[in-house]
C-alpha angles and dihedrals in degrees: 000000000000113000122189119204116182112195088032095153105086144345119024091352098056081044089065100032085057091044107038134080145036141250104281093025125114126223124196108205112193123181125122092276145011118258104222092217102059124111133177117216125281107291091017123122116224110201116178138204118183112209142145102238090192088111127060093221087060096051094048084050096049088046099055092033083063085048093049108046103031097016130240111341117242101222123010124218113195110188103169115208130235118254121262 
């Protein structure tokens, strides 16, 4: 399965991006940066895009660029991030 989680640096998002998953499945972590410290568990790819989702264009472009290069997402996890 293919799992998107928006806001996947830290908090509840890099909750879900460590614990889901199995070996086999893909998971598409978006936030402004990488944490280096961050690990999926053992199988999973971790595929990142690092993006500012304050505006609603670049959401919709991160959206469609995850569609286009890995396909539909199985499942979507929207964990929406608090303003800064």
């Amino acid at each position: 399965m293919k799992t998107l989680v928006i806001g996947a640096s830290k908090g509840l998002g890099k909750a879900l991006i460590e614990g889901l998953g199995e070996a086999g499945d893909t998971l598409l972590g978006v936030s402004r940066s990488r944490p280096e410290n961050l690990m999926a568990r053992a199988g999973v790819d971790l595929r990142w895009i690092e993006a500012n989702l304050g505006e609603p264009a670049m959401a919709a472009q991160i959206i469609e660029q995850a569609v286009i290069e890995d396909g539909h997402p199985g499942h979507e996890v929207l964990h929406p991030g608090a303003p800064s």
